[in-house]
C-alpha positions in Angstrom: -126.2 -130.3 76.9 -127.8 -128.4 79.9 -130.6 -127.5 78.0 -131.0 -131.0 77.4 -130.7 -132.0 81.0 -133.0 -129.5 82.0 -135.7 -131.2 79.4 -134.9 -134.6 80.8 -135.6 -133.3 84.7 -138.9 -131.8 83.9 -139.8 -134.2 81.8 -139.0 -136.6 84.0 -141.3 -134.5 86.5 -144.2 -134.5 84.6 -144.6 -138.2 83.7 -144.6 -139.0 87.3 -147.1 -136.8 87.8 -149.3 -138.0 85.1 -148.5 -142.0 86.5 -150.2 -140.9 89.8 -153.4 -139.2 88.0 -153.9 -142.5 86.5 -153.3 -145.1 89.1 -155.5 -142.2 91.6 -158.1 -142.8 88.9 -157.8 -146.6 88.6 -158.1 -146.4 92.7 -160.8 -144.7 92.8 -163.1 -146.1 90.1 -162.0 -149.9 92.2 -163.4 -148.2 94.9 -166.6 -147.6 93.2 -166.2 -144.1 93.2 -168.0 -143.3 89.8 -166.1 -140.2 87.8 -167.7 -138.4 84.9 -164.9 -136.7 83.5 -167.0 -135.2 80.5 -168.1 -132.5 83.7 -165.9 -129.7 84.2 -166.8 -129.7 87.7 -165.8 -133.1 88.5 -162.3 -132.6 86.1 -161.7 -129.9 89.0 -162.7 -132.0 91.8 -160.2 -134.4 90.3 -157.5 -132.7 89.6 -157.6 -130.7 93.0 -157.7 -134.2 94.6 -154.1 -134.6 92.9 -152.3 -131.4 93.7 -153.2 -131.5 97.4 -151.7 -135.3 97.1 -148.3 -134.0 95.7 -148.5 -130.4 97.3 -148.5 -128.5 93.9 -149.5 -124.8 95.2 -152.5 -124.9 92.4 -154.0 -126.0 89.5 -155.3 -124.2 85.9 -158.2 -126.1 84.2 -158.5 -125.5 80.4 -161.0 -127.0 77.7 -159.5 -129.2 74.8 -158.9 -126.2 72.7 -156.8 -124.6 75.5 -159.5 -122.1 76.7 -159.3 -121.2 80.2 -162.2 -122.0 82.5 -161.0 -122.7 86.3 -158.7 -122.3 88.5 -158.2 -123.9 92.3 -159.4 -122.0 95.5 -160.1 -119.3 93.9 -156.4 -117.3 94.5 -154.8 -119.0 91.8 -154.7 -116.5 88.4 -156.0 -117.4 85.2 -153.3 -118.2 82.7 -152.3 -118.8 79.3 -151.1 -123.1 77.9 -148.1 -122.9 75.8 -149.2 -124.2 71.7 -146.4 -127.0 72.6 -148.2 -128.1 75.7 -151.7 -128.3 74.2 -150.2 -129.9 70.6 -148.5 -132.6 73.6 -151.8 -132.9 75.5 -153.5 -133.6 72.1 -151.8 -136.6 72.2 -152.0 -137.5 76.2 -148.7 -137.0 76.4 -147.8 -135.1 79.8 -145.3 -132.0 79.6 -143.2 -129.9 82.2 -141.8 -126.3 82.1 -140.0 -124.2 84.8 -140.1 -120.2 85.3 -137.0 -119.0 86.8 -138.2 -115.2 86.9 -142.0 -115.3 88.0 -143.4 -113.0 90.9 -146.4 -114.1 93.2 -148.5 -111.9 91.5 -148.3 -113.6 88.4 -149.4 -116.7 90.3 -152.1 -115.4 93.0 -154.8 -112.9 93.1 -154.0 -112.2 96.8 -149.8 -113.6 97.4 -150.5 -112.4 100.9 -152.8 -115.2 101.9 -150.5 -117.6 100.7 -147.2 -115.6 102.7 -145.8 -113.6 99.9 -145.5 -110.2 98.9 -146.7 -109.0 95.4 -143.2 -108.5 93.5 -141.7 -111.5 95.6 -139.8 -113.3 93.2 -141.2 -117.2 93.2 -139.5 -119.5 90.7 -142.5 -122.0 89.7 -142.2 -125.5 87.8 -145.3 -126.4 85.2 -146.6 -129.6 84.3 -149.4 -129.7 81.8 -151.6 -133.2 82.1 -154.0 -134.5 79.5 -157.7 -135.0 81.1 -159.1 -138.3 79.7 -160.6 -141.7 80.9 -157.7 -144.1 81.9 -158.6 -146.6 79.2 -159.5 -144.2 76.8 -158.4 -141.9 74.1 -160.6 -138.9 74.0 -158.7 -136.1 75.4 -161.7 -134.2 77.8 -159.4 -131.0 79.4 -156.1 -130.0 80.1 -154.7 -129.5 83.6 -151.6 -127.0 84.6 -150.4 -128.1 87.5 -148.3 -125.5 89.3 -145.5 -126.2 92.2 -142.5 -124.9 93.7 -139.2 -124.8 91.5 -136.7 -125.0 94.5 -136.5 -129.1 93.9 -135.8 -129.0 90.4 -133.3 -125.9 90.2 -131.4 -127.5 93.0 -131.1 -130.8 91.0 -130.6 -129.6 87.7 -127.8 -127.5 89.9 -126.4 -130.2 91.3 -126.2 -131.9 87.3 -124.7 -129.1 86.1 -121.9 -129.0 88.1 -121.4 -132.9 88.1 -121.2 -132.7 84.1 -118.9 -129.9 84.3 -116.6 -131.9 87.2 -116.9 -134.8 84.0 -116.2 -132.8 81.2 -113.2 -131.1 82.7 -111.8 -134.5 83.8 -112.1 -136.0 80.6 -110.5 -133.3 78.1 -108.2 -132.9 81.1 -107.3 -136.4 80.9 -107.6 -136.7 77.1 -105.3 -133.6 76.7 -102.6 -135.4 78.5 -103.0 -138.9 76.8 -102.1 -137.6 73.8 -99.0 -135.3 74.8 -98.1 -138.5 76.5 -98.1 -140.6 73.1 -96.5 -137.9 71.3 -93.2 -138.1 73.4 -93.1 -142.3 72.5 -91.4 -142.7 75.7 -91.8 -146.0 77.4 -91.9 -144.3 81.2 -94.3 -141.8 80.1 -96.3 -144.3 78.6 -96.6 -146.0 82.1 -97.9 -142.6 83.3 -100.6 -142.4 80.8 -102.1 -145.8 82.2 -101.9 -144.5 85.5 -103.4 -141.4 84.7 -106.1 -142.9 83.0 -106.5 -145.2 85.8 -107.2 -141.7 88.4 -109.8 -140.2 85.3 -111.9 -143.9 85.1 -112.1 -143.9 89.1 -112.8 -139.8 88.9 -115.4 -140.9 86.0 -116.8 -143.6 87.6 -117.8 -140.9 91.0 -119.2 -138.8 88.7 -121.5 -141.5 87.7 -121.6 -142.7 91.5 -123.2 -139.2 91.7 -125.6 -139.1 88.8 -127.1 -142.1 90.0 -128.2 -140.6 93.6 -130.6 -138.3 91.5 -131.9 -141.3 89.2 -132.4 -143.2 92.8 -135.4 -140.9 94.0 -137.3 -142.1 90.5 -138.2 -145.4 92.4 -140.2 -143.1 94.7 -142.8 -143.4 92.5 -142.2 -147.1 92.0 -143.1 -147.8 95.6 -145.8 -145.7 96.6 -147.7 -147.2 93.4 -146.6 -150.8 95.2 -148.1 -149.2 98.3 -151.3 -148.1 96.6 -151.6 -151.3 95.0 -150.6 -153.7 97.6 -153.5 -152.5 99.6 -156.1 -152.4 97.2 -157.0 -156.4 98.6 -157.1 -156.0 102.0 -158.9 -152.7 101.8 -161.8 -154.5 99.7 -162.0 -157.5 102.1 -162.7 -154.9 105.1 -165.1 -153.0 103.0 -167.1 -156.0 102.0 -166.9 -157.4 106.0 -168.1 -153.7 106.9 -170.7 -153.1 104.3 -172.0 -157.3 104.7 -172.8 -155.9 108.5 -170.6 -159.7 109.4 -169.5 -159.3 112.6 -168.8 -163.6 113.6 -165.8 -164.5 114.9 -164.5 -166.1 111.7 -165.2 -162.4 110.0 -163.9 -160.1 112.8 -160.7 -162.6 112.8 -160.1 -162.2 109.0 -160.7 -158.9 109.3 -158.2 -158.2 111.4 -155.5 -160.5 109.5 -156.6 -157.6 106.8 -155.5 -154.7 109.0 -152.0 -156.6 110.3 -151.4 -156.9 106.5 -151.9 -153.4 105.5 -150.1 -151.8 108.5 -147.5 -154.4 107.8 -147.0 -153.1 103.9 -147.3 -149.2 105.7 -144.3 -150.2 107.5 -142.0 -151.4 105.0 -142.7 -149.0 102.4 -141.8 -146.8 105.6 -138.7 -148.1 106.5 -137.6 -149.0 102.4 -138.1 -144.8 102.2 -137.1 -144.2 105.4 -133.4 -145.9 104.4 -133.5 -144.7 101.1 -133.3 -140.7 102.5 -131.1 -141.2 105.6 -128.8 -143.1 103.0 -128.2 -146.4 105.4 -126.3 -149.0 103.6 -125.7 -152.6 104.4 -125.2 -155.8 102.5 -128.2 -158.5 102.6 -127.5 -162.2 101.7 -130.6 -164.2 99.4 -130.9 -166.1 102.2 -131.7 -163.4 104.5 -133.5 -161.6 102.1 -135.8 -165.2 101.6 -136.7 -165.0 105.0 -138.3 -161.3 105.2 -140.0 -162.8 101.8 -141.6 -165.8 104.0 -142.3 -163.8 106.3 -144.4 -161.8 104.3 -145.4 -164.2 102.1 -146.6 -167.4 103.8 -149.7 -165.8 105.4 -151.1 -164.8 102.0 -150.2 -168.5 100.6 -152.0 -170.2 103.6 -155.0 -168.1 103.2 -155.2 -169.6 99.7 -154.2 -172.8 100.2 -151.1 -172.7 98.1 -148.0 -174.6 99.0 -144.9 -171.9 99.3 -141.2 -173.2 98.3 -138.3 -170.7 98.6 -135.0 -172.0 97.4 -131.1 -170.4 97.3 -128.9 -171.9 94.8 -126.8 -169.0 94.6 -126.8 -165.0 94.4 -124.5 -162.7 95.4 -124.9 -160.0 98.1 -127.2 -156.9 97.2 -127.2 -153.7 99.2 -129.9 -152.7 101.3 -131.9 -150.4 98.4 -131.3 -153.3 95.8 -132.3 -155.3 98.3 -135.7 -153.6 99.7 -136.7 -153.1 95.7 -136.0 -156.7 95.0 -138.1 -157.8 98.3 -141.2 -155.6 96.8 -141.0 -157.3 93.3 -141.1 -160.9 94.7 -143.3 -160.1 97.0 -145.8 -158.6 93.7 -144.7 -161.5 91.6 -145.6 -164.2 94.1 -149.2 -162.9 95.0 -149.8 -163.1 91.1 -148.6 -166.9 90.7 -150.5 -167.5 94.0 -153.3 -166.5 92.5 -152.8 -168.1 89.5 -152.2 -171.5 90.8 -154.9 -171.2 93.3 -156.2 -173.6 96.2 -154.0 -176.9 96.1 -151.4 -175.4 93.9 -147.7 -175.0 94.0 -145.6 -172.1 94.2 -141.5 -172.3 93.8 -139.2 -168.7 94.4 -135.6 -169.4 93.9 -132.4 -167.8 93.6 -129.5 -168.8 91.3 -126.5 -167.3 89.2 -125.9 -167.4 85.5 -122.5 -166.3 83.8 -122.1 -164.5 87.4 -125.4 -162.4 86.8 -127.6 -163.4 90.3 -131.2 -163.9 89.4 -134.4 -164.9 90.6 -137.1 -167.3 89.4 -141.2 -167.3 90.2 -142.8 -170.3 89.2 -146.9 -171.3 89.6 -148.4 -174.9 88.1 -151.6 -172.3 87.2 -153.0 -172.3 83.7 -150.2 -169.3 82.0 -151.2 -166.7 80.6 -153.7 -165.5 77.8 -152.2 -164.5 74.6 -153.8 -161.5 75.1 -151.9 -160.2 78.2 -148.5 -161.4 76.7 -148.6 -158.8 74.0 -149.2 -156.1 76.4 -147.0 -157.2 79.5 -145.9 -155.0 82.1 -148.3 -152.2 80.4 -150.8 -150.7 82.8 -153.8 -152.2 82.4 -152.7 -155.1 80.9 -154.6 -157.8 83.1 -155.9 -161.8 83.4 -158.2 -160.9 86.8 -161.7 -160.2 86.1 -161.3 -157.3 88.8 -157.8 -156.5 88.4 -155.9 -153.1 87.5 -153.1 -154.8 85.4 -151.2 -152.3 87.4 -149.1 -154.6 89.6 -146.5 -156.3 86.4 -145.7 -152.9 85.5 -145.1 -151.1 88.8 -142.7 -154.2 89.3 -140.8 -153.4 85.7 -140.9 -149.9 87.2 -139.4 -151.1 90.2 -136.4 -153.2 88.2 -135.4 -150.9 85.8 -134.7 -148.3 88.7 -132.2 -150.8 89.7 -130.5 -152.0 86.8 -132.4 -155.4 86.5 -134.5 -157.0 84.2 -137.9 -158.7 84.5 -139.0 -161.1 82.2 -141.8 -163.6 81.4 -139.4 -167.0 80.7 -142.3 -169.4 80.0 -146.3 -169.6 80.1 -148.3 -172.7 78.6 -151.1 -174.9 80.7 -148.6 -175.8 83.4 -148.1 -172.5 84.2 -145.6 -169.2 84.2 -142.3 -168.7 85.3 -140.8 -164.7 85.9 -137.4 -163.9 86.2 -136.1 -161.3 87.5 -131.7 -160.7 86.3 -129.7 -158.1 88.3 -127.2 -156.0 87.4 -123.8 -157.2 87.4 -121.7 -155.4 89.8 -118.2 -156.0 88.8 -119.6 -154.2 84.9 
């Protein structure tokens, strides 16, 4: 079972690593930044770009057959892939390992420059990415990515003696059940449902608990909404900026451009910021609604579309349901907006179903090709001529860190209707 765990931590590790590589490499090519991969060179330029992002303290670059050719700032050692990790990178899947009893010296050339002495023991978590095109198969390197393994040996810690807390408290409990039974004594049987009554609320902690570690996966969730929401607004001011525009119209849209992008800055700030100090407070739809409008309405104005929001119902969410909930409305709205288009219509309303609250995105646009059904909420899946297809699965991301599910209810020629069905608390 720890073993296990341990897997399911680095693993978990590794495919966010290998999400960011792609949507850094979808960023970059919308930015016209041309990448030839094929070039060993620019693999390293690459993936240095990505470990100075997440802080990794350096990064191996090996051909497809596992040969070693690079390494980072020259003070990083050469190294060795695991036949696992290049069999998994063979197949562009990502892998993580961790090294409990590695010295400096096994890692740097020089461990003084980087503050450690030679034998200084330095614990250090692997994760081996595939090299390749985003939209294609052809595997071009493999990366080994190298970073501290204080984070994950403190959570996998922290697991460990969680499950243990859970396992005692359930044979604990178990044990007594059935001496309980055995004595067929009506008082004694009262017991046992009180007893079991103490283990579901001890059980139910112990849950409470794992679920703080599965919260930080969402991380990822909203710096890719970050990265994505500002993909628009950082195009318009590159276009006013390269176009040499400088009228009043421009310079005024331009700096509706900036307002929106330090806007989105600060409430992925503050949805973070809340997240770590662990602030709780309960939101209502109808509050929620009105940070959606707020955010909202500017971007339906600018393309003419009319903007309903309406509460029929919905219970209270938390401040992190809440803030999560606020970033997938807000992403599913600016796709039906654009859908619909100048003199269109678009409707976001709440509602409750067999005591499940839920949430409804409707656009009168054209639907959706049959196409992008098959592949929905897929990176890459996409309708826009110069769009990522990024955006419906960072929102999927986004639910399923919270319990809820996003679906695609209808799509024809009078348009598509979302729905996004949160958890029930009371389950």
């Amino acid at each position: 079972m720890e073993l296990r765990m341990r897997e399911q931590v680095l693993a978990r590790y590794a495919q966010e690593l290998y999400s960011i590589s792609l949507v850094h490499q979808v960023t970059m090519a919308e930015s016209g930044e041309i990448l030839f991969l094929e070039d060993p060179t620019e693999q390293l330029g690459f993936v240095e770009a990505i470990s100075e992002l997440t802080g990794a303290l350096g990064v191996r670059l090996y051909s497809p057959q596992g040969e070693f050719l690079i390494a980072s700032n020259g003070n990083v050692t050469e190294g060795l892939l695991l036949e696992k990790d290049l069999r998994k990178s063979a197949l562009l899947f990502p892998s993580g390992s961790l090294s409990d009893s590695a010295e400096a010296g096994e890692i740097f050339w020089e461990p003084i420059l980087e503050g450690y002495s030679e034998k200084e023991p330095m614990p250090v978590r692997e994760v081996v990415l595939p090299v390749h095109v985003a939209d294609a198969d052809e595997l071009l390197g493999v990366a080994q990515f190298l970073f501290d393994a204080s984070d994950a040996q403190h959570e996998i810690e922290e697991l460990n003696v969680i499950l243990v807390r859970q396992s005692f408290t359930i044979f604990t409990v178990g044990g007594g059940v059935i001496a309980l039974i055995l004595s067929a004594s009506f008082m004694r049987i009262n017991r046992i449902h009180r007893s079991l009554d103490r283990s579901s609320f001890a059980l139910k902690k112990a849950n409470q608990a794992l679920a703080l570690s599965a919260r930080t996966s969402a991380v990822g969730g909203v710096a890719s909404h970050l990265i994505h929401g500002l993909r628009n607004p950082l195009a318009g001011l590159r276009s006013y900026l390269d176009g040499g525009r400088v009228g009043k119209d421009e310079l005024a849209a331009a700096q509706s451009a900036a307002k929106r992008m330090e806007a989105m800055v600060d409430n992925i700030v503050r949805t973070l910021g809340e997240s770590e100090s662990g602030a709780h407070y309960e939101l209502s739809v109808e509050e929620l609604f009105e940070f959606f409008r707020s955010r909202i309405e500017p971007v339906a104005r600018d393309h003419q579309v009319k903007l309903i929001t309406e509460s029929r119902g919905g219970r209270e969410l938390d401040n992190r349901e809440g803030n999560l909930v606020l970033l997938i409305l807000e992403n599913l709205a600016q796709n039906a907006i654009e859908a619909a288009g100048g003199g269109g219509q678009v409707i976001v309303c709440s509602g409750e179903i067999d005591g499940v609250t839920t949430f409804e995105v409707i656009d009168n646009g054209s639907g959706l090709p049959e196409t992008v059904k098959k592949g929905l909420f897929q990176p890459g899946c996409t309708s826009k001529e110069l769009g990522s297809g990024l955006g419906l699965a960072i929102s999927g991301q986004l639910a399923a860190s919270i319990g809820a599910e996003l679906t695609l209810e209808k799509s024809d020629e009078n348009g598509a209707t979302f729905c996004l069905a949160l958890s029930n608390r009371n389950v």
